[in-house]
C-alpha positions in Angstrom: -16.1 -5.4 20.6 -18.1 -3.3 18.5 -20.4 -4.4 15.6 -17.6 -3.1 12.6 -15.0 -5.0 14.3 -16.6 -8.0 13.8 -17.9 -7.0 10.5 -13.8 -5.9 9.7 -12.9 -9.7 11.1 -15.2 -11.7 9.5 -14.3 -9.8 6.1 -10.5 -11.0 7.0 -11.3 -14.4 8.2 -13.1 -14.6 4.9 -10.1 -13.6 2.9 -7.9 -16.0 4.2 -10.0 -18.9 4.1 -10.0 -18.3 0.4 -6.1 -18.1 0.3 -5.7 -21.2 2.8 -8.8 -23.3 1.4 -6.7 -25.4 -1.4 -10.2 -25.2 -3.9 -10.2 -21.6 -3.6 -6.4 -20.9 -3.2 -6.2 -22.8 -6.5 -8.7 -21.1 -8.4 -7.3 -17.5 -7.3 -4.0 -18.3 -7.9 -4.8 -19.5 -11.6 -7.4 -15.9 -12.1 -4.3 -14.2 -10.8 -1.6 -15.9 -12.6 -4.3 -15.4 -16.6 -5.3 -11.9 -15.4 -2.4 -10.3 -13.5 -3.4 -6.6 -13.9 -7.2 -7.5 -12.7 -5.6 -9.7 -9.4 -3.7 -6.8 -8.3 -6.7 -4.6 -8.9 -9.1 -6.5 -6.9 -6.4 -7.1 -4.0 -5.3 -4.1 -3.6 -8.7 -2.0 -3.3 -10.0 -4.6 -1.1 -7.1 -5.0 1.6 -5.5 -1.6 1.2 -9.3 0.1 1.7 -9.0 -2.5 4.9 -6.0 -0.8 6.5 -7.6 2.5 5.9 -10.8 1.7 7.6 -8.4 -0.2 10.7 -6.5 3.1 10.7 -9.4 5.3 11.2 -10.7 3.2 13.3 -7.9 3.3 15.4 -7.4 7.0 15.6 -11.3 8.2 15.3 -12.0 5.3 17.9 -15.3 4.6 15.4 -15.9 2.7 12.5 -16.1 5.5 9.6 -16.5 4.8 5.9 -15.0 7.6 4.5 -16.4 9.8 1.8 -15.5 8.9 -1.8 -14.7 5.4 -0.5 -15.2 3.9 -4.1 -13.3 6.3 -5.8 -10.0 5.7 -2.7 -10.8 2.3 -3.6 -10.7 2.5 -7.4 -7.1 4.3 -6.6 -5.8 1.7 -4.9 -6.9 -1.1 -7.4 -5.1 1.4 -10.1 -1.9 1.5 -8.1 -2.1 -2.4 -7.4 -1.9 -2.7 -11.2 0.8 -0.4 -11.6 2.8 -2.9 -8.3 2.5 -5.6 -10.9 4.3 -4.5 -13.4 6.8 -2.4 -11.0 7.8 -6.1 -8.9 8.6 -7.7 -12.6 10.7 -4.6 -13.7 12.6 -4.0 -10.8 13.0 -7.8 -10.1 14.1 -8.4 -13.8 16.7 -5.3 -13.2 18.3 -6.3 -10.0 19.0 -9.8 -11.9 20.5 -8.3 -14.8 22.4 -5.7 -12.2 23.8 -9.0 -10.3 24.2 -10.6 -13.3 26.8 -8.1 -15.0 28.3 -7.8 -11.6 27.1 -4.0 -11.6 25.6 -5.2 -7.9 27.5 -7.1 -5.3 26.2 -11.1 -4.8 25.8 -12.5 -7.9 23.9 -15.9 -7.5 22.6 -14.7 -3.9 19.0 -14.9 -3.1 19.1 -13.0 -0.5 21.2 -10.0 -2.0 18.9 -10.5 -5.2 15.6 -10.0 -2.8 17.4 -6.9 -0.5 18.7 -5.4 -3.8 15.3 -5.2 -4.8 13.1 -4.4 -2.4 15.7 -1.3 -1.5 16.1 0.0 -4.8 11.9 -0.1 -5.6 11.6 1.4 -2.0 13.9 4.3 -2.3 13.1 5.0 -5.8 9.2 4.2 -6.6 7.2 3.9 -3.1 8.0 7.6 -2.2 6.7 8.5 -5.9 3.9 5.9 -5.3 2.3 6.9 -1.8 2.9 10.7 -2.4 0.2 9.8 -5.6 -2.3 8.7 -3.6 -1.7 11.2 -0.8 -2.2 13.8 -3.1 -5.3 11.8 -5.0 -6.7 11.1 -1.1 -6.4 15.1 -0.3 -8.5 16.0 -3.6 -11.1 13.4 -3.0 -10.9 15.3 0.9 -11.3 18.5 -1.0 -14.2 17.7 -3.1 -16.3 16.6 -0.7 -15.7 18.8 1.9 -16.2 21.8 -1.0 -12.8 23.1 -0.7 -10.8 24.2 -4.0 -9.9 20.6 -6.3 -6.7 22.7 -7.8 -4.1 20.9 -7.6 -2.0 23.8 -6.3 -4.7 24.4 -3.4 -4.8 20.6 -3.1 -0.9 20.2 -2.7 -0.9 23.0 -0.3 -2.8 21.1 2.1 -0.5 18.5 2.5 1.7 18.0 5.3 4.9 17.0 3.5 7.2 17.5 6.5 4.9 14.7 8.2 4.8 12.8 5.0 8.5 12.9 4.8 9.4 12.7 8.4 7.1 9.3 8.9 5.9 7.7 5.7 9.2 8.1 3.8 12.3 8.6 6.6 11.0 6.0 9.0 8.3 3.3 7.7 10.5 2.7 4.2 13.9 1.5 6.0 12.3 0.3 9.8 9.1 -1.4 7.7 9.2 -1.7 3.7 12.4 -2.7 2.8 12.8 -5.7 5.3 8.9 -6.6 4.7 9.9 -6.7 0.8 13.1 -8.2 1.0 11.3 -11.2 2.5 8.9 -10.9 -0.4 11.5 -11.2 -3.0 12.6 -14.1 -1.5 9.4 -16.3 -2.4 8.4 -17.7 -5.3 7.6 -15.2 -8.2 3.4 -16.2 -8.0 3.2 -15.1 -4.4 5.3 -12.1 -4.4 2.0 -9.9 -5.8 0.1 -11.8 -3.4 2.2 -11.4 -0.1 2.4 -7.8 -1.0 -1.6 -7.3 -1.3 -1.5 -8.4 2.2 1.0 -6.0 2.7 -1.0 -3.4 1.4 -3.2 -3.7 4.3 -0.5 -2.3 6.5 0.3 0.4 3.8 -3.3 1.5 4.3 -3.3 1.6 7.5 0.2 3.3 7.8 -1.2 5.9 5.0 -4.7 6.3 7.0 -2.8 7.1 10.1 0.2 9.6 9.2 -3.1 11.8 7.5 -5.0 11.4 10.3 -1.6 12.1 12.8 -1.5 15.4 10.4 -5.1 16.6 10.2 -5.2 16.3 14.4 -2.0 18.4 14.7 -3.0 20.9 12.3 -6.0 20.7 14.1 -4.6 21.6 17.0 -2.1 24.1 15.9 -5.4 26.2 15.0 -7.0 26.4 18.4 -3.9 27.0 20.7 
């Protein structure tokens, strides 16, 4: 086991501990419950940044802090505050839906929670992780000293692989089950379960770019 995995673990095992320790657990869930936008911030930079740096890991076979790692952080806090306010919306819509019997299974938890987590997935996730595909490619961009348009930036996306993976196969095999299971806990942890989840969205993210680059990659030389 190399030094960063231990590093990577330890950072983990600390996280937990805070969400298991009741001291701790209590005082997050009460700065999370007063300051919604700033939880979602600070959980998602922290554990989605984690999944990247898993993913690279994984596929580089190296522990490799990316460049522009604040600012890929600092994106993923933004888009955790935007998940904050999308999980109310869409939750307070699906209820009104069931409600007015314009959705089948009024007074069903579970039809409430798969209503949910299907509509948000096929409506706002693809929206959502083509943003910070395209914001991921433009930090690439500057700091390799390639062109920041955004046309040339766009360009250099793989959206057939973006499509193909990210969108066709993790979003019904991974994201609507994992959120469906969300939306069936209690409304305070639902922001937290899916922070942890945005580890795995990281990591997912991380590794369909780096599955791309390789190919491309490769694709060059033969």
């Amino acid at each position: 086991m190399k030094k960063g995995d231990i590093v990577w673990t330890l950072v983990l095992a600390a996280l937990i501990a805070i969400l298991v320790v009741p001291t701790t657990h209590d005082v997050f869930m009460k700065f999370t419950t007063a300051h919604p936008y700033a939880g979602g911030f600070v959980k998602f930079s922290i554990l989605a940044t984690m999944g990247e740096l898993l993913a690279i890991r994984i596929v580089a076979g190296g522990w490799i802090i990316p460049k522009g790692a604040i600012y890929r952080a600092a994106i993923w806090g933004f888009l955790g505050m935007a998940i904050v306010l999308i999980f109310d919306m869409f939750a307070s819509g699906v209820m009104a839906a069931l409600s007015k019997g314009l959705l089948p299974g009024k007074g069903s938890k579970f039809a409430f929670a798969f209503f949910t987590s299907a509509i948000m997935n096929v409506t706002f996730a693809p929206t959502m992780m083509a943003f910070h595909r395209i914001t991921d490619t433009f930090i690439d961009s500057k700091y390799e000293g390639s062109s920041t348009n955004i046309g040339d930036v766009v360009r250099r996306i793989d959206w057939a692989g973006f499509v193909s993976f990210v969108i066709l196969k993790t979003v019904p095999i991974f994201w609507i089950p994992a959120h469906t299971i969300t939306f069936l806990l209690p409304p305070e942890y639902r922001v937290l379960v899916a922070a942890m989840l945005s580890m795995a969205l990281g990591l997912i993210l991380a590794f369909a770019k780096k599955k791309a680059q390789k190919t491309q990659l490769n694709e060059v030389t033969n």
